[in-house]
C-alpha positions as CSV (number, residue, x, y, z in Angstrom):
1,X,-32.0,-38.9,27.1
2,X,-34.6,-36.8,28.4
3,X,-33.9,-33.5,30.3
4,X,-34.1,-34.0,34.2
5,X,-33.9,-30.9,36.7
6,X,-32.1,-31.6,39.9
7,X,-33.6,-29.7,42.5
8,X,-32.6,-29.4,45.9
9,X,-35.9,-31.5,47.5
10,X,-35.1,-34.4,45.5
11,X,-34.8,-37.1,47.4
12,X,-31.6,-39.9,47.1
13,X,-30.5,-43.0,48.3
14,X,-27.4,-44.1,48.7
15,X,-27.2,-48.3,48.1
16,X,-24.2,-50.0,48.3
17,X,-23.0,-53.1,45.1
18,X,-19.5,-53.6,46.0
19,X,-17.4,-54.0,49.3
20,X,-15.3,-51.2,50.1
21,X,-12.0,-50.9,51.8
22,X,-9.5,-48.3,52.5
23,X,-7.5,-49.5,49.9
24,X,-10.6,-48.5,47.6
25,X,-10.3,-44.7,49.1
26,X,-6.4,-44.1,48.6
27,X,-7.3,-45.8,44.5
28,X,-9.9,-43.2,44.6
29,X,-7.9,-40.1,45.8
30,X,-4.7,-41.1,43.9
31,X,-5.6,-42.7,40.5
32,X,-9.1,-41.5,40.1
33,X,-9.0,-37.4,41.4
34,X,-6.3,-36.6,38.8
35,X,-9.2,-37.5,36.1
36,X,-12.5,-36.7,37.8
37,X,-11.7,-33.7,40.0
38,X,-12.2,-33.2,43.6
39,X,-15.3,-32.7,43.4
40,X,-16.6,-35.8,42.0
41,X,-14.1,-37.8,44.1
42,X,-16.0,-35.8,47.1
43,X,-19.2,-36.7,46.0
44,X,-18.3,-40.4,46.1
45,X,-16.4,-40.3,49.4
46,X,-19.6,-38.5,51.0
47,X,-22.2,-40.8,49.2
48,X,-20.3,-43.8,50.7
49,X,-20.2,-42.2,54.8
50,X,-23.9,-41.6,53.8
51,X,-24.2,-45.2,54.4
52,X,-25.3,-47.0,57.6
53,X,-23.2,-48.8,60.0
54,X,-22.8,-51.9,57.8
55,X,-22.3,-50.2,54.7
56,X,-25.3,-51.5,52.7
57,X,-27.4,-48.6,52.1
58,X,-28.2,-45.6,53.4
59,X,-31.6,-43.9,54.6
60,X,-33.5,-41.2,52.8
61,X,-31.6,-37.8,51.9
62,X,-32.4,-34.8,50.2
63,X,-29.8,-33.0,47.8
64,X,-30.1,-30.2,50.2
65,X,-28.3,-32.6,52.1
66,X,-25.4,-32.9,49.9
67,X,-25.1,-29.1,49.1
68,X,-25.1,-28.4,52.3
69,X,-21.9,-30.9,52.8
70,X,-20.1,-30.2,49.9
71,X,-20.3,-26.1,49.8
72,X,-21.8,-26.3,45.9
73,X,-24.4,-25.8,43.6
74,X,-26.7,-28.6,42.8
75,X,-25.0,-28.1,39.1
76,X,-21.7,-29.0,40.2
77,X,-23.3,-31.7,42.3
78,X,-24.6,-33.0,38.5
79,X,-21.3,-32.8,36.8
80,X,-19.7,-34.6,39.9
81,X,-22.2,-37.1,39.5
82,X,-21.6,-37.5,35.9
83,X,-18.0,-37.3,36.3
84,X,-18.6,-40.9,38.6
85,X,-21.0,-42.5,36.3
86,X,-18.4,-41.9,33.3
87,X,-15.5,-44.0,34.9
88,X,-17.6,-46.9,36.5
89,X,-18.0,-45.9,40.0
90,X,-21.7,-44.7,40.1
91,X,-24.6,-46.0,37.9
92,X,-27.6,-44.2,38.9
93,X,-31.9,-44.6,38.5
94,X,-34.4,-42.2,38.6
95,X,-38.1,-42.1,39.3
96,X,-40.1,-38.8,38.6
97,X,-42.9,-38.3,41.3
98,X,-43.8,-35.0,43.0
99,X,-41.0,-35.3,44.5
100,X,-38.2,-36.6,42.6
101,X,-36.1,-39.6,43.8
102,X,-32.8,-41.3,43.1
103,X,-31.0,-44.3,43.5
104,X,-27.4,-43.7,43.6
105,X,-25.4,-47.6,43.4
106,X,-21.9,-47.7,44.4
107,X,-19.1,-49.7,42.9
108,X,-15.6,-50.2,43.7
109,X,-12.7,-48.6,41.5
110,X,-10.2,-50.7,39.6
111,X,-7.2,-52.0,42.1
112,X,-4.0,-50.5,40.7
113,X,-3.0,-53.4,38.5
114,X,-6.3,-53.1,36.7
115,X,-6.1,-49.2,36.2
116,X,-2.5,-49.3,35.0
117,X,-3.0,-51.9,32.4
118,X,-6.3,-50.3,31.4
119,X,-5.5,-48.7,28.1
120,X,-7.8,-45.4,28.2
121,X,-7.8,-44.7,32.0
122,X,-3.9,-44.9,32.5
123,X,-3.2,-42.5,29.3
124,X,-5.7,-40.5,30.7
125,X,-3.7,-40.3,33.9
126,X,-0.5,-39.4,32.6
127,X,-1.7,-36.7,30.2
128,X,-3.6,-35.0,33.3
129,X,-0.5,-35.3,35.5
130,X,2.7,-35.9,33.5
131,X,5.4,-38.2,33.0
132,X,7.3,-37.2,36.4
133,X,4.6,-37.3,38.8
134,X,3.1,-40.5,37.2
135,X,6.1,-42.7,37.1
136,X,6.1,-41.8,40.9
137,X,2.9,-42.4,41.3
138,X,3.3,-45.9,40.2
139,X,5.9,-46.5,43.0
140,X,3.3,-46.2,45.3
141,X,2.2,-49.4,44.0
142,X,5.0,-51.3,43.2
143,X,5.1,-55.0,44.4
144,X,8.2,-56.3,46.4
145,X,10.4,-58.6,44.5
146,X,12.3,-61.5,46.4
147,X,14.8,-64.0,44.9
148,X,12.8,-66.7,46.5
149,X,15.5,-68.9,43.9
150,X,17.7,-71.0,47.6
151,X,14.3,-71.1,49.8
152,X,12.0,-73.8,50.3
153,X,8.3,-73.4,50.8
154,X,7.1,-75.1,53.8
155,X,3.9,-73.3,54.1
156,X,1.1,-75.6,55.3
157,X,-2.3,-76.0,53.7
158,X,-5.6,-75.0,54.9
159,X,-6.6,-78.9,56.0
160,X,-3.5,-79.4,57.4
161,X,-3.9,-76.6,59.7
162,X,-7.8,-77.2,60.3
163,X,-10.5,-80.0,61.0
164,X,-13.3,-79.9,58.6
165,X,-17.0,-78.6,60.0
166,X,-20.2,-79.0,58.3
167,X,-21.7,-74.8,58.1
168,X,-24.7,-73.3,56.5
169,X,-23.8,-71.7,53.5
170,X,-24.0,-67.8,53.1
171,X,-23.6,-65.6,49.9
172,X,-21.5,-63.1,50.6
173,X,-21.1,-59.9,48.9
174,X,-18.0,-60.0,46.4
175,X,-16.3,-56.6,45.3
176,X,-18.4,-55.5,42.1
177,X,-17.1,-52.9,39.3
178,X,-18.7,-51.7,36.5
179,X,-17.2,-51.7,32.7
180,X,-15.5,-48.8,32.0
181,X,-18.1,-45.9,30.9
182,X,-16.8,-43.5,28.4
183,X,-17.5,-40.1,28.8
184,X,-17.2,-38.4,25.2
185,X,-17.4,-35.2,24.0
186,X,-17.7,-36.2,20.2
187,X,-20.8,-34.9,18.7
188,X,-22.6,-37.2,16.1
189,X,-25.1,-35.7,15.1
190,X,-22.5,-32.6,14.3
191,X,-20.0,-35.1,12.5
192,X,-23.5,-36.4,10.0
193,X,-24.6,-33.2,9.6
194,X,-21.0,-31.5,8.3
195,X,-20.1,-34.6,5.7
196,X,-22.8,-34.7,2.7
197,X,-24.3,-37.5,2.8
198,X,-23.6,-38.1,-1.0
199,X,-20.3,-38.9,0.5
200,X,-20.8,-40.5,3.6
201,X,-23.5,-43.7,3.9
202,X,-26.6,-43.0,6.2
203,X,-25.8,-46.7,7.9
204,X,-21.7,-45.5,8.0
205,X,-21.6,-44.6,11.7
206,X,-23.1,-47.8,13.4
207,X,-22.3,-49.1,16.8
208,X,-19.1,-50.2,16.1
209,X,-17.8,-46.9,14.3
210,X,-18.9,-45.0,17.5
211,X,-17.1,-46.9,19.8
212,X,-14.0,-46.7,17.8
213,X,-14.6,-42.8,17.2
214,X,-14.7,-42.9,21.5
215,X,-11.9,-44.7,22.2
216,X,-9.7,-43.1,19.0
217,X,-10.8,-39.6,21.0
218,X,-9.8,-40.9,24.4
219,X,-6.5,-42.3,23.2
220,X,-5.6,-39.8,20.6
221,X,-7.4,-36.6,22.5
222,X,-9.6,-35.5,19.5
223,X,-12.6,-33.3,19.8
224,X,-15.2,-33.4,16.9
225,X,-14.1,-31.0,14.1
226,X,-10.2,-33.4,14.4
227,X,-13.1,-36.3,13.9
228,X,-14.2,-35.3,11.3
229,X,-10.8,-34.0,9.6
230,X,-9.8,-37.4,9.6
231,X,-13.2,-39.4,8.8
232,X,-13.5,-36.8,5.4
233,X,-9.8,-38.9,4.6
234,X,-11.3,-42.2,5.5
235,X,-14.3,-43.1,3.9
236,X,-13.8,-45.4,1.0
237,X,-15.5,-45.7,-2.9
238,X,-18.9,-47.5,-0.6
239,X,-19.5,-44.3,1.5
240,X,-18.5,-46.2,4.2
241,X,-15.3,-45.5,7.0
242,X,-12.6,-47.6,6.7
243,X,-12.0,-48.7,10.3
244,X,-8.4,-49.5,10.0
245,X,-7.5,-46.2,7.9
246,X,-9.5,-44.3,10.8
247,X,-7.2,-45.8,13.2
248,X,-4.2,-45.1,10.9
249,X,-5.3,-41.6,10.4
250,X,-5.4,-40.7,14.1
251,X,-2.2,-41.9,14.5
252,X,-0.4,-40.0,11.8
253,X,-2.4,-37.1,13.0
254,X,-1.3,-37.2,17.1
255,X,2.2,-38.1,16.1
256,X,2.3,-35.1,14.1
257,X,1.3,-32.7,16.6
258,X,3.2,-34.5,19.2
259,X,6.1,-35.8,18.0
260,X,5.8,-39.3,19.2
261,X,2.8,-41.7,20.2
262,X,0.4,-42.1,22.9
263,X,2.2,-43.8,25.8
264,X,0.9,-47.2,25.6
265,X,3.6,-48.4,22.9
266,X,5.9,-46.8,25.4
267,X,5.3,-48.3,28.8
268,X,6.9,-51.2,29.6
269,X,6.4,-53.8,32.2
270,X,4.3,-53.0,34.9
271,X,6.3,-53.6,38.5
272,X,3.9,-55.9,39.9
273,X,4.3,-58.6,37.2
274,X,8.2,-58.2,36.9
275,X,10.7,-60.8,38.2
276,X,12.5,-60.7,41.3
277,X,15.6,-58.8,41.8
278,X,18.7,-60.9,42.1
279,X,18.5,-63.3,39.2
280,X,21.8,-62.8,37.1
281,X,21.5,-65.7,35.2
282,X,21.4,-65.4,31.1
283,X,17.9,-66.5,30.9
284,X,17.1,-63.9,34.0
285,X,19.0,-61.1,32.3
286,X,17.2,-61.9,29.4
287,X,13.6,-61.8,31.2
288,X,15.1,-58.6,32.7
289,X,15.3,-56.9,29.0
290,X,12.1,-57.6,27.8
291,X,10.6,-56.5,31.5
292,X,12.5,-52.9,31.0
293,X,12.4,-52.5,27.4
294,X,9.0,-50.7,26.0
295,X,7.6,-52.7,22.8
296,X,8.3,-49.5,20.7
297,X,12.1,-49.6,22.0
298,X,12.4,-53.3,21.6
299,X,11.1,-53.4,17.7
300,X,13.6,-50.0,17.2
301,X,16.6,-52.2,18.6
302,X,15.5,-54.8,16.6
303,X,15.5,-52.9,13.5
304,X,19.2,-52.1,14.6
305,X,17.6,-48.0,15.5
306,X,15.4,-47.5,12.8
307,X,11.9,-46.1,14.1
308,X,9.1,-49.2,13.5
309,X,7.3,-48.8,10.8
310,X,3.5,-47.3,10.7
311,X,2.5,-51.1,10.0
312,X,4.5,-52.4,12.6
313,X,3.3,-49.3,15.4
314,X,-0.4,-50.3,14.4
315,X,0.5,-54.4,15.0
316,X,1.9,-53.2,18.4
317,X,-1.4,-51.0,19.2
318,X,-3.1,-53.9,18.4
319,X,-1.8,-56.5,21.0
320,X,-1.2,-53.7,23.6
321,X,-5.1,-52.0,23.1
322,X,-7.6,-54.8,21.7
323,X,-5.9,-58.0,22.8
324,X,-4.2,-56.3,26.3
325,X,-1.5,-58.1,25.6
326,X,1.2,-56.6,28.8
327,X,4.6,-55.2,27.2
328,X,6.7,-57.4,28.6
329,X,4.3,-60.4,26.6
330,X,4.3,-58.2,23.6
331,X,8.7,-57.7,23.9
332,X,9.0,-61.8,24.0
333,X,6.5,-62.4,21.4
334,X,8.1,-59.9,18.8
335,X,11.2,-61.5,19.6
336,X,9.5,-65.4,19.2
337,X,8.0,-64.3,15.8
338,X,11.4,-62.7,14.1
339,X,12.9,-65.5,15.0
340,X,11.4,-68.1,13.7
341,X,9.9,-66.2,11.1
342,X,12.8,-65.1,9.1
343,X,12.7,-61.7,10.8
344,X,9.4,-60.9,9.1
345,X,6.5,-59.4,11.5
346,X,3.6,-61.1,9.4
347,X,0.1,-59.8,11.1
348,X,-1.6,-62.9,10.5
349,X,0.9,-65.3,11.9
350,X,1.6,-62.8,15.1
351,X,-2.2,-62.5,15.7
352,X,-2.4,-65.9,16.0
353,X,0.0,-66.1,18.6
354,X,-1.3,-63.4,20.2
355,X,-4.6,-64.5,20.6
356,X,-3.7,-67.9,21.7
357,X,-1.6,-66.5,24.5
358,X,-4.3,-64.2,25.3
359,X,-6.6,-67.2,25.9
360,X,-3.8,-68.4,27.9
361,X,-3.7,-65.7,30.1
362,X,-0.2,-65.2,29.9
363,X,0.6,-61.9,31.9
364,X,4.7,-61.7,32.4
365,X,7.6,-62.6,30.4
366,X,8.4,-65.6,32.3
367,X,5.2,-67.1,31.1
368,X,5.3,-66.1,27.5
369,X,8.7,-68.0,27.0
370,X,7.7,-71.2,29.2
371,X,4.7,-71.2,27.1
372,X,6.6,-70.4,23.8
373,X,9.1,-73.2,24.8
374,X,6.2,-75.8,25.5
375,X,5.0,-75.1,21.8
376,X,7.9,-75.5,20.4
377,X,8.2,-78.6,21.8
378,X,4.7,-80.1,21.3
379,X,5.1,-79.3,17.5
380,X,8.3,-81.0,17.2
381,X,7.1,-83.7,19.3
382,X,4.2,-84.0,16.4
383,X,6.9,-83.9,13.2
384,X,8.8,-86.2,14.7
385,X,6.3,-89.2,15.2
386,X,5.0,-88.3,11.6
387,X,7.5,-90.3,9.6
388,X,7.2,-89.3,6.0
389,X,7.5,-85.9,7.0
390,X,10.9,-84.2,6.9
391,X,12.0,-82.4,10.0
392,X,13.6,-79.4,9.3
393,X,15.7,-77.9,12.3
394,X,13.3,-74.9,13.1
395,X,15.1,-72.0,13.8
396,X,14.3,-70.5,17.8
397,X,15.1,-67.8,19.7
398,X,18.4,-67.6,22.1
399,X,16.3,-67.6,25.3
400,X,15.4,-71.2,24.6
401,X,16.0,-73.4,27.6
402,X,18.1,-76.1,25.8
403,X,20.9,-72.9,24.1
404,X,21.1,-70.9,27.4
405,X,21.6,-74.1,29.8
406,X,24.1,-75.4,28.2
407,X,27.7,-74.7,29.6
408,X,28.8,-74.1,26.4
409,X,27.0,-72.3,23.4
410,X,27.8,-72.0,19.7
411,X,29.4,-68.7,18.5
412,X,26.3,-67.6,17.1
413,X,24.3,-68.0,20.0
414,X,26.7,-66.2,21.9
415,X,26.8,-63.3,19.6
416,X,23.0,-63.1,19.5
417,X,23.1,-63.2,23.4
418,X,25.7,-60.5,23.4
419,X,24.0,-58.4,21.5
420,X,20.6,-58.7,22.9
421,X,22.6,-57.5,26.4
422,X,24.2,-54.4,24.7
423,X,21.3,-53.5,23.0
424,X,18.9,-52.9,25.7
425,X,21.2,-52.1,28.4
């Protein structure tokens, strides 16, 4: 990208993509400034009272204009800028002329839910702030619960309440938000340049290795020489890196330094998507332990307090980070697979799983064993009209309709029940 000095004629303007609320400005000021600074979260706030009355663009300013507001240099004013562009709230164009001028577009930030299941900027968050001030911080946002279990829902629909009208049809601006724009640090050219190239292939660090290299330095907080530690250890007998010992290596490396993981294997179910308060029944305490338990705790308890393994911690990364699986998902499909695969945690058959809940857009705990259950059902459903297949009773987890509705359940189903509550209470 080509060098561009900012200087203080330059002319901006100030053009509006999104629709933005006051619910936009508190996300701004109490996820975002903890990551970007005040100064960039000032820079956005006065680029978006720089426009007019209907908030669709605003006239002609100089970056005088902005110094002026904002009591800095226009190099601050860059950073800021950059600082915006970086997390997806500014995208901005430039035209040389003798007199410079910029577009600056605006887009809204994530609503809560978004940024706290987004797996860089909510680590990001609670490395910059801390575990106390973060978990209270998420308070803020929690969503209020009501055991709507003895109430009836009697409210009326939209044509039941209104008589239809015939009206031109407008397009209305929607909320817009760009894709998460990393910000790295991690110098390439450096990382070539220091490996021979005997050892490393020219064609080693495509598209795909840099965007792993990003996200591994977000997640993992590695600058470039820790890069390049761990690619020396990871590039196989082809010259080229091996993706998956990359990942592996990073891990090993954080945990070492750290004593424990990043905090994604570690958070469990965001408040939002959790159940209501007030269900005490076995199947609601049950949802109530996978809501409360983080996927890391759940797989130790399962393994009776032994730590998961490495392979297990990198299957759990996998649902959590590439597939966004929510914890709560993750904590009932763990449970779903040991079950009825002979307490084995095979990657293939768990990915599968994974990725068709995924498509299913499964999001809570409640979902995930519904959906589990339906399975379940459909496939036995399927062996049963086949007749010259024999049905084997497939073993299933506790939390199966048919073994907690039942007034009375066998011995072993009340042992795996009991211990389910006293290991995760």
């Amino acid at each position: 990208m080509k060098l561009i000095t900012l200087l203080p004629a330059d002319k901006y303007v100030v053009v509006n993509r999104t629709v933005l609320t006051e619910i936009d400005k508190r996300n701004i000021i109490n996820l975002y400034e903890p990551i970007i600074g005040f100064g960039a979260t000032s820079l956005y706030l006065t680029l978006w009272s720089d426009l007019d009355r209907l908030e669709l663009m605003s006239k002609d300013f100089t970056h005088h204009h902005l110094m002026s507001i904002l009591k800095c240099d226009l190099e601050s004013i860059k950073h800021a800028r950059e600082a915006l562009e970086g997390v997806g709230l500014l995208k901005t164009y430039f035209k040389a002329g003798d007199i410079n001028s910029y577009v600056y577009e605006l887009y809204s930030p994530l609503s809560a839910s978004e940024f706290f299941n987004n797996p860089i900027l909510n680590i990001v968050l609670y490395n910059n702030i801390g575990e106390i001030e973060y978990n209270d911080l998420k308070k803020l946002y929690c969503k209020v619960n009501i055991n709507l279990k003895d109430y009836e829902d009697i409210t009326k629909t939209l044509n039941e309440t209104f008589e239809a009208t015939s009206a031109p049809f407008i397009e209305a601006r929607e909320s817009e938000k760009l894709p998460l724009n990393i910000k790295s640090n991690i110098d390439f050219d450096m990382i070539i340049s220091s490996i021979p190239r005997g050892i490393l292939n020219e064609k080693a660090i495509n598209k795909k290795v840099k965007e792993l290299i990003i996200n591994l330095s977000f997640i993992y907080d590695l600058d470039t020489l820790k890069i390049i530690e761990l690619i020396r250890t990871s590039i196989n007998e082809k010259g080229s890196i091996d993706k998956e010992v990359l990942r592996k290596n990073a891990r090993k490396y954080y945990q070492f330094h750290h004593g424990t993981l990043p905090t994604l294997v570690y958070r469990t179910q965001p408040d939002y998507l959790k159940s209501p308060l007030g269900d005490n029944s076995k199947k609601g305490r049950i949802i109530g332990v996978f809501e409360n338990t983080s996927p890391y705790d759940f797989l130790k308890n399962k393994y009776k307090g032994v730590p998961p393994t490495s392979r297990d911690l990198k299957l759990l990364e996998t649902l959590l980070i590439d597939l966004e699986l929510n914890p709560a998902v993750v904590n009932v499909l763990i449970d779903y697979v040991l079950k009825k695969n002979n307490n084995k945690l095979t990657v293939n058959y768990v990915e599968t799983i994974a990725g068709q809940w995924k498509r299913a857009n499964i999001k809570t705990a409640r979902e995930a064993m519904e959906f589990a259950e339906k399975e379940h059902k459909k496939l036995q459903k399927g062996n049963s009209k086949d007749k010259t297949k024999k049905i084997n009773e497939v073993p299933v987890p506790v939390w199966f309709d048919k073994n907690i509705t039942k007034e009375e359940i066998s011995e072993e189903e009340k042992k795996e029940l009991d211990d389910l509550f006293k290991e995760f209470r």
